[in-house]
C-alpha positions as CSV (number, residue, x, y, z in Angstrom):
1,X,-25.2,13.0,14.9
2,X,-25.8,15.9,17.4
3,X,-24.4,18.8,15.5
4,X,-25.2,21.1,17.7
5,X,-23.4,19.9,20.4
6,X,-20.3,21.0,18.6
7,X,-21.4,24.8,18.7
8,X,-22.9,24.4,22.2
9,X,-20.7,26.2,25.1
10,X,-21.2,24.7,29.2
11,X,-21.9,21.5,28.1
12,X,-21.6,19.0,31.0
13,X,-19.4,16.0,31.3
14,X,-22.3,13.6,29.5
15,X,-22.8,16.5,26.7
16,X,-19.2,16.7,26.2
17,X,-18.5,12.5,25.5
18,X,-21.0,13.0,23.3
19,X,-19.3,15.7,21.4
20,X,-16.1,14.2,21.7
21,X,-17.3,10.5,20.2
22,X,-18.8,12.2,17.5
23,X,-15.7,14.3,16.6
24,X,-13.7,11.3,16.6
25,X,-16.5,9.1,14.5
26,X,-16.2,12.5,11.7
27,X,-11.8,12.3,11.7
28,X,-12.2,8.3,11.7
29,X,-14.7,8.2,9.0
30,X,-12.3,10.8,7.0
31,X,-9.2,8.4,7.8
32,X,-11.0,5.5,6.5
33,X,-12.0,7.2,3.0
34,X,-8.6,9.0,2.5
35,X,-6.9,5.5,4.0
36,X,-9.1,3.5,1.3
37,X,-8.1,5.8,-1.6
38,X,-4.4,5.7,-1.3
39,X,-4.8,1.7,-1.1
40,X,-6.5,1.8,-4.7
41,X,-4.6,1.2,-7.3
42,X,-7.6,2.1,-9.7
43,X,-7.1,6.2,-7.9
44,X,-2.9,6.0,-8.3
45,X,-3.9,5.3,-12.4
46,X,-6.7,7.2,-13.1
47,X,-5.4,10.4,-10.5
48,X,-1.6,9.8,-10.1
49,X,-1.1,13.8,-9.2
50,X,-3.4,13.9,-6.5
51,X,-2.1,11.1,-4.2
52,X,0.6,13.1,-2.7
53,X,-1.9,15.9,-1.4
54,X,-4.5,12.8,-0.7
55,X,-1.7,11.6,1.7
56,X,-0.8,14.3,3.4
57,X,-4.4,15.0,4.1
58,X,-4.7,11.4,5.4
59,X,-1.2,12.4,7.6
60,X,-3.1,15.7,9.1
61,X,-6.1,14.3,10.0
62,X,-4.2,11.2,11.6
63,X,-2.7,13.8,13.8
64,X,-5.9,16.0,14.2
65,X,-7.5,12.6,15.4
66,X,-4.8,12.5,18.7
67,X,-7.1,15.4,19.9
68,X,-10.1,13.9,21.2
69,X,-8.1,11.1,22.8
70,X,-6.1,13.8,24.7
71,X,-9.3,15.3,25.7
72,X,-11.1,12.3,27.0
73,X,-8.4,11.3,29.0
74,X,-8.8,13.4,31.7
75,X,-12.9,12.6,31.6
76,X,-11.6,8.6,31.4
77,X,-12.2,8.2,35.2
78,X,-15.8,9.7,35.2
79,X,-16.7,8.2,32.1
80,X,-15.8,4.7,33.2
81,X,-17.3,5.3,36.3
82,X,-20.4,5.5,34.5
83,X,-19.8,2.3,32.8
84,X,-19.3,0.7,35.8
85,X,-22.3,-2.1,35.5
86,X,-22.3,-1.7,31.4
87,X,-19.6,-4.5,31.0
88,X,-20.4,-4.8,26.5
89,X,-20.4,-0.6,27.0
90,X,-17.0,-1.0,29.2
91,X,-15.3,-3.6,26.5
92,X,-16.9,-1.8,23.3
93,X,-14.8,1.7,24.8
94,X,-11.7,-0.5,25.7
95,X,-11.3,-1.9,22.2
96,X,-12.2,1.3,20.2
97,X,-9.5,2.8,22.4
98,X,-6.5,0.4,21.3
99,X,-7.5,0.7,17.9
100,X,-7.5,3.9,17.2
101,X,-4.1,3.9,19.7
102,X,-2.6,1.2,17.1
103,X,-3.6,3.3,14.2
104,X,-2.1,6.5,15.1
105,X,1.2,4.7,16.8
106,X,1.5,3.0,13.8
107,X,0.9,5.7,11.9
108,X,3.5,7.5,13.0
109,X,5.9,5.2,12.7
110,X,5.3,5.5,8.7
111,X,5.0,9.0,8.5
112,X,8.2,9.6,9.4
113,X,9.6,6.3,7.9
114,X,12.6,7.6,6.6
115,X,14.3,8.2,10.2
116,X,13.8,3.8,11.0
117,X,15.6,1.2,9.2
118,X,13.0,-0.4,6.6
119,X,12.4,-3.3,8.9
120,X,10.7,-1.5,11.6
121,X,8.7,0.6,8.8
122,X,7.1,-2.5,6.9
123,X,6.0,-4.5,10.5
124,X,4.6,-1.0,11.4
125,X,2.8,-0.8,8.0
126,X,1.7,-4.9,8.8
127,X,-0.1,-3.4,12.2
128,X,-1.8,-0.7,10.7
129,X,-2.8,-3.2,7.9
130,X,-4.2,-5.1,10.8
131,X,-6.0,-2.8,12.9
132,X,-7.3,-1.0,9.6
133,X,-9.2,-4.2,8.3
134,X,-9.7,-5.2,12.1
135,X,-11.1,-1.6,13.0
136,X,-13.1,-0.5,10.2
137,X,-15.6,-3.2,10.1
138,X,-16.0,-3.4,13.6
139,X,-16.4,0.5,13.3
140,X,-18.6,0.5,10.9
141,X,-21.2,-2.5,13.0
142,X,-20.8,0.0,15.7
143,X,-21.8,3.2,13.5
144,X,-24.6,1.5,12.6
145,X,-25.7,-0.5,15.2
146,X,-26.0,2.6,17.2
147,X,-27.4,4.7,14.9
148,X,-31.0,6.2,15.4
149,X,-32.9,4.3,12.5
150,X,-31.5,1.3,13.5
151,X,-32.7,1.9,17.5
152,X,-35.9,2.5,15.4
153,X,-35.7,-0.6,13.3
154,X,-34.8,-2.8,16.5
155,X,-38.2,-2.1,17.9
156,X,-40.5,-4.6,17.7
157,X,-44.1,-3.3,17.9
158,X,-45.7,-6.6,17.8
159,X,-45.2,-8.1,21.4
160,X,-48.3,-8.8,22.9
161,X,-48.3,-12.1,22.2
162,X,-51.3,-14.4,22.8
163,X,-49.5,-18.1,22.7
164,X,-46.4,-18.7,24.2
165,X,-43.6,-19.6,21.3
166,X,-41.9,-23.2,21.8
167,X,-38.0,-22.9,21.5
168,X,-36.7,-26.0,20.0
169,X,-33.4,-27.5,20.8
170,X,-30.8,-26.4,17.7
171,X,-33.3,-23.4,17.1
172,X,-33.4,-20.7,19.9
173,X,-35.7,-18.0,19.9
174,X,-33.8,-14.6,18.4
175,X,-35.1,-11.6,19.6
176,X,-35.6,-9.2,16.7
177,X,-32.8,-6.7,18.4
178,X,-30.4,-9.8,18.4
179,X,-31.4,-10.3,15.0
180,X,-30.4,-7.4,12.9
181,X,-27.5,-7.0,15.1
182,X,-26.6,-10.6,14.1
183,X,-27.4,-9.6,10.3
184,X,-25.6,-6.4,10.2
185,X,-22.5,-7.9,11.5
186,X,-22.9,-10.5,8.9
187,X,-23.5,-8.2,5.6
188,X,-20.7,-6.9,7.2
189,X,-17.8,-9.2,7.1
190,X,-19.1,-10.7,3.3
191,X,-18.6,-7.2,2.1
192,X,-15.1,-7.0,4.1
193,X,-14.0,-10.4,3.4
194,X,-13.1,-9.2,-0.7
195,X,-11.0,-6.8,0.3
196,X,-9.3,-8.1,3.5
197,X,-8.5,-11.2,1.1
198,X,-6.6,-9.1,-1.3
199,X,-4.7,-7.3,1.4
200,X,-3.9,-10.9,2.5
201,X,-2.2,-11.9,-0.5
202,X,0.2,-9.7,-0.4
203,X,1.5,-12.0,3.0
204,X,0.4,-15.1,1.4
205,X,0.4,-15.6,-2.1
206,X,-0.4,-18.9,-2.4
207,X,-3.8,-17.7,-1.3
208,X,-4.4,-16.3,-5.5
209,X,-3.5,-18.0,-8.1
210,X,-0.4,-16.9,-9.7
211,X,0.2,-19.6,-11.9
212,X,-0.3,-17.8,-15.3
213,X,2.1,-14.4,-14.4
214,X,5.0,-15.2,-16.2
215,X,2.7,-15.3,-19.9
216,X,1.6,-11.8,-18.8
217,X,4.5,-11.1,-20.9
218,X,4.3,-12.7,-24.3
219,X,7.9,-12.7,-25.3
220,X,9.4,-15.6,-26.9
221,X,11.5,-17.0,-26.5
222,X,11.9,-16.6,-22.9
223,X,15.4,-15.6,-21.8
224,X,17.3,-18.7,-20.2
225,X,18.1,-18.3,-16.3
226,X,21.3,-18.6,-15.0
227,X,21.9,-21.3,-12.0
228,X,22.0,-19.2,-9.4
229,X,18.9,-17.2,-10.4
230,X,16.9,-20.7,-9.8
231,X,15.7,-22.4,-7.1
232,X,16.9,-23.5,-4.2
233,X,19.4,-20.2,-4.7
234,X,16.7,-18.0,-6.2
235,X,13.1,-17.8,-5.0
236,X,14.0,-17.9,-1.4
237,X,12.8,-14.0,-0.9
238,X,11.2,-13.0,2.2
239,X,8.0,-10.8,1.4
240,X,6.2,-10.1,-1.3
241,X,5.9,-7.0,-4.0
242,X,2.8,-4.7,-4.0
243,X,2.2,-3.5,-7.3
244,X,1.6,0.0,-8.3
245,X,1.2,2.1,-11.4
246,X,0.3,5.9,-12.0
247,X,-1.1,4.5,-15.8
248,X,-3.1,1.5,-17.6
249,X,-0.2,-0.9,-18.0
250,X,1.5,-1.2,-21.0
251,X,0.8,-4.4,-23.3
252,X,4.3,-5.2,-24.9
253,X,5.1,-7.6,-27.0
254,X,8.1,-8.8,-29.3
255,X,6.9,-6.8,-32.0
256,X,6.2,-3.5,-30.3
257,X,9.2,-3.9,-27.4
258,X,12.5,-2.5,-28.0
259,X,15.3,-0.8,-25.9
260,X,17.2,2.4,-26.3
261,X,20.2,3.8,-25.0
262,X,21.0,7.3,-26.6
263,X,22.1,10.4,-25.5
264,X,25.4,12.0,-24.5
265,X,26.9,8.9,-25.8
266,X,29.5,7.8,-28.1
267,X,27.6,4.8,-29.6
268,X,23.6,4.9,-29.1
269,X,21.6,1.9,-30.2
270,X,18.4,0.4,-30.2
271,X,17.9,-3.5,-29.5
272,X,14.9,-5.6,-30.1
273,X,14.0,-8.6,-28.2
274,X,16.3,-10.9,-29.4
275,X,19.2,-9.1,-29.8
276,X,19.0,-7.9,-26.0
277,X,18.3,-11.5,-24.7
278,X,22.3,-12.0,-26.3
279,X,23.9,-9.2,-23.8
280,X,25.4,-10.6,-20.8
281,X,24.1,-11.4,-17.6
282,X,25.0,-11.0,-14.0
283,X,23.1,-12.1,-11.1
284,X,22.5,-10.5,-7.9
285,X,20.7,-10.6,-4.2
286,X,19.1,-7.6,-2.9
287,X,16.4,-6.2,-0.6
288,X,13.3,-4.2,-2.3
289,X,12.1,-1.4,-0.4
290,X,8.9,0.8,-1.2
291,X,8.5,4.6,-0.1
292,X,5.1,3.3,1.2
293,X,6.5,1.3,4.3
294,X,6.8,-1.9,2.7
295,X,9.6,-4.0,1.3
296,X,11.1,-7.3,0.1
297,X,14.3,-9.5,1.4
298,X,17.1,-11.5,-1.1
299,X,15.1,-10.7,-4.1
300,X,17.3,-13.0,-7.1
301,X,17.2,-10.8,-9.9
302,X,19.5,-11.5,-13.1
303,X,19.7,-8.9,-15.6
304,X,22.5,-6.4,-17.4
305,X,24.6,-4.1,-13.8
306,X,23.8,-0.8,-15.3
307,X,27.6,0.6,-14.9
308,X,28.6,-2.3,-17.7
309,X,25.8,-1.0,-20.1
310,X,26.5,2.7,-20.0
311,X,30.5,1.7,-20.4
312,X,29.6,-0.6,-23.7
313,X,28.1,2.5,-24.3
314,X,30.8,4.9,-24.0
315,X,29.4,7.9,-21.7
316,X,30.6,11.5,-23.4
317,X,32.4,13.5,-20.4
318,X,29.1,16.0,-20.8
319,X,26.6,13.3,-19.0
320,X,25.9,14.3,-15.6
321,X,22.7,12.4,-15.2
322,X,21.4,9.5,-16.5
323,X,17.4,9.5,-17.4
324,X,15.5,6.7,-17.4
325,X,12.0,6.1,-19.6
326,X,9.0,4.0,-18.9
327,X,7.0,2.3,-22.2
328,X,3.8,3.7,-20.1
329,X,5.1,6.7,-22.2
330,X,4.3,8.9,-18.4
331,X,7.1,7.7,-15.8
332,X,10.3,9.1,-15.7
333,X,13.2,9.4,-13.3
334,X,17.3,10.0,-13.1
335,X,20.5,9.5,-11.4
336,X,23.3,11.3,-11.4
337,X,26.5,9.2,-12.9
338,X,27.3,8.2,-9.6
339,X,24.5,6.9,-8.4
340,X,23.9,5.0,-11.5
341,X,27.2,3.4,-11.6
342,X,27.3,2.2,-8.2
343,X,27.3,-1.6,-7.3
344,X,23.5,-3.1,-7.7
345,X,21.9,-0.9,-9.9
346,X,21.2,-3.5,-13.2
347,X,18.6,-3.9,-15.9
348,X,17.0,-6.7,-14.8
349,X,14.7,-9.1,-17.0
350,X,14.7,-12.4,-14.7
351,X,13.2,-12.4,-10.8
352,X,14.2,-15.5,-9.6
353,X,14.6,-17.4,-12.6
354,X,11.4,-16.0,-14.0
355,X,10.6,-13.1,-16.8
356,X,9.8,-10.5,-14.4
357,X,5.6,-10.3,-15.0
358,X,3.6,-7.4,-16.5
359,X,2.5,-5.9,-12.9
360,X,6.1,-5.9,-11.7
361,X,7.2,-4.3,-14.7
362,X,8.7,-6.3,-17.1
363,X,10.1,-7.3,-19.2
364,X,12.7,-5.4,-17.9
365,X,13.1,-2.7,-15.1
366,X,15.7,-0.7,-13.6
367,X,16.5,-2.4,-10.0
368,X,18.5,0.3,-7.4
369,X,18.4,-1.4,-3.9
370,X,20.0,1.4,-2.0
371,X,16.9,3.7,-2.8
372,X,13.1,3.7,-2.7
373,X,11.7,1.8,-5.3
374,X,10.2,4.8,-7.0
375,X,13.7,5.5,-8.5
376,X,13.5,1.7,-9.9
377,X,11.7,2.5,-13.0
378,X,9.2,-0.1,-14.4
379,X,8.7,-1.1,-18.0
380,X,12.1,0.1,-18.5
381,X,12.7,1.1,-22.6
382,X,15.0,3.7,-22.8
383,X,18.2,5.4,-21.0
384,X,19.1,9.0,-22.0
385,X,22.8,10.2,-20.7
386,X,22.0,14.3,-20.6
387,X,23.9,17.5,-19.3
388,X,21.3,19.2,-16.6
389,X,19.3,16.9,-14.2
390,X,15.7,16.1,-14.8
391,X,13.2,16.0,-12.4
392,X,10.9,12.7,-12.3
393,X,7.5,11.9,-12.2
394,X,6.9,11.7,-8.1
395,X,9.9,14.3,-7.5
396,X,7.5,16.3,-9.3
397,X,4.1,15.7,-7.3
398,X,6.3,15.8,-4.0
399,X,8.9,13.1,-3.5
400,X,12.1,13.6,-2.0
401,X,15.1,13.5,-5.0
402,X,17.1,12.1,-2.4
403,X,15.6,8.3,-2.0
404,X,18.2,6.8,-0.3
405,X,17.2,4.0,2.4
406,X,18.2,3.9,6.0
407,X,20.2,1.3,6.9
């Protein structure tokens, strides 16, 4: 890295690719840590406050990064020019190009989410998947491939050679340069390979093994799934959930589960597992959409339509909002009585047919498909009807209090 090229004034065209490659190396490398942070969901537990700022940071310097690219197009022609007889040089500058293009396209498109209907955001959020675990490795072989100590290291000062070497059919000769190239590239993709497989079970889940998620949650007995929450009716969603938390997850079990409703309410109670497994079931399909550009078609989910349980309830004219409480003993979020009494919004325990697992936030959550999933409380253990509206845990750190989705 030429630093001094960035403080350096009547630089000529050569000078000023320089300068402009490595500004664009600096925002890229800054991208790919702040990218890499907001995809772990070790940072969203241990730091759940900071990945609001940590995403608008990563939004700024996605923008900052259109910069350079406006600046070397006018210097495209020259610079190709130049690149004329370097066909790998010509390719190399072509592909880095439609990357970082993608990325920032793509980009974007999620930034600003909330103006496209979901579908558009969550193949938007596939592409930048793509040209994130596409890009960065191939980034990263460039970085160092290019880099001075590895010029350095490619250098082979041992050539005088006194006997010529026999090649042997099946086992060519390998130049050293060839050779750490071909190594680098390697260490490469086994380091990648980890995380690009994790990203790919979210697409394809039959790529983990899944087999155990339902004893994640050791309640017995299990509730008993209506017909149309099993397959062929349920199970057929389209997608599949990421899972998030802002907190270790909760280990619950019969004896330390129960569920509250309490409140501006005429009759407040507290059930334990077995006495909520008796309240009555409905069954519902809906879509599942996440503020983060992803989302999730005709998910089956049976569980209690919230409107029914604050009625059994008997809601004192007082209530204006309805407050919901995650067992993580941290998340909280409301509704106004409205919103929680419209159709869809339930307290659901089965996802088709199945005891919703531990990661998705059973045994029970709140499920409301008209808004971002951050209003869908997981781990759900207690609703609170009260006078003055509460602000929850993301409206807090930065989220919009109105989460409805585009249609």
């Amino acid at each position: 890295m030429r630093w001094k090229l960035f403080f350096t004034r009547n630089l000529n065209v050569g000078k000023r690719l320089v300068r402009l490659h490595h500004a664009n190396a600096i925002l890229f490398l800054l991208l790919t840590i702040t990218g890499f942070i907001l995809f772990s969901s070790d940072f969203r537990s241990a730091f759940p406050g900071f990945r609001v700022d940590v995403k608008n940071v990563h939004i700024w310097i996605g923008i900052i990064s259109m910069l350079p690219l406006f600046f070397y197009l006018p210097k495209m022609t020259k610079h190709l020019n130049r690149l004329r007889k370097r066909i790998n040089h010509r390719n190399n500058l072509f592909f880095v190009i439609f990357i970082l293009v993608i990325l920032i396209v793509s980009g974007l498109f999620l930034t600003f989410h909330r103006i496209f209907p979901p579908v558009i955001s969550t193949f938007m959020l596939f592409v930048h998947d793509i040209a994130t675990w596409v890009g960065v490795p191939y980034l990263v072989y460039h970085s160092i491939t290019r880099s001075k100590w590895f010029k350095k290291l490619e250098k082979n000062k041992n050539q005088d050679f006194k006997q010529p070497i026999p090649v042997e059919h099946g086992n060519p000769l390998l130049k050293r340069r060839t050779f750490l190239r071909k190594l680098a590239g390697g260490l490469i993709v086994v380091v990648s390979i980890p995380f690009i497989g994790n990203w790919l079970k979210t697409y394809f889940p039959s790529l983990g093994n899944f087999s155990n998620e339902v004893k994640a949650n050791k309640f017995r007995p299990l509730p008993q799934p209506a017909p149309k929450s099993k397959p062929p009716i349920g199970g057929g969603r389209n997608g599949e959930f990421r899972y998030y938390t802002v907190t270790e997850m909760p280990e619950l079990t019969n004896e330390n589960w129960s569920f509250t409703i309490d409140g501006l309410v005429d009759r407040p109670n507290t059930y334990k597992w077995n006495e909520f497994l008796k309240l009555g079931r409905d069954v519902q399909v809906s879509d599942f959409h996440c503020v983060t550009g992803w989302s999730v078609y005709d998910v089956t989910w049976e569980g209690i339509p919230l409107r029914r349980f604050l009625e059994n309830a008997g809601v004192d004219k007082k209530a204006k909002y309805v407050k919901f409480y995650s067992a993580d003993g941290v998340y909280t979020d409301t509704l106004s009585i409205d919103q929680a009494t419209q159709d869809g919004v339930m307290v659901a325990m089965l996802i088709d047919g199945e005891l919703i697992t531990n990661r998705n936030g059973g045994p029970v959550r709140l499920i409301v498909p008209k808004m971002y999933a951050y209003k869908s409380v997981k781990w759900l253990n207690r609703i609170e009807l009260i006078e003055n509206e509460h602000i929850g845990f993301w409206e807090q750190r930065g989220y919009s209090q109105n989460a409805w989705v585009k249609k």
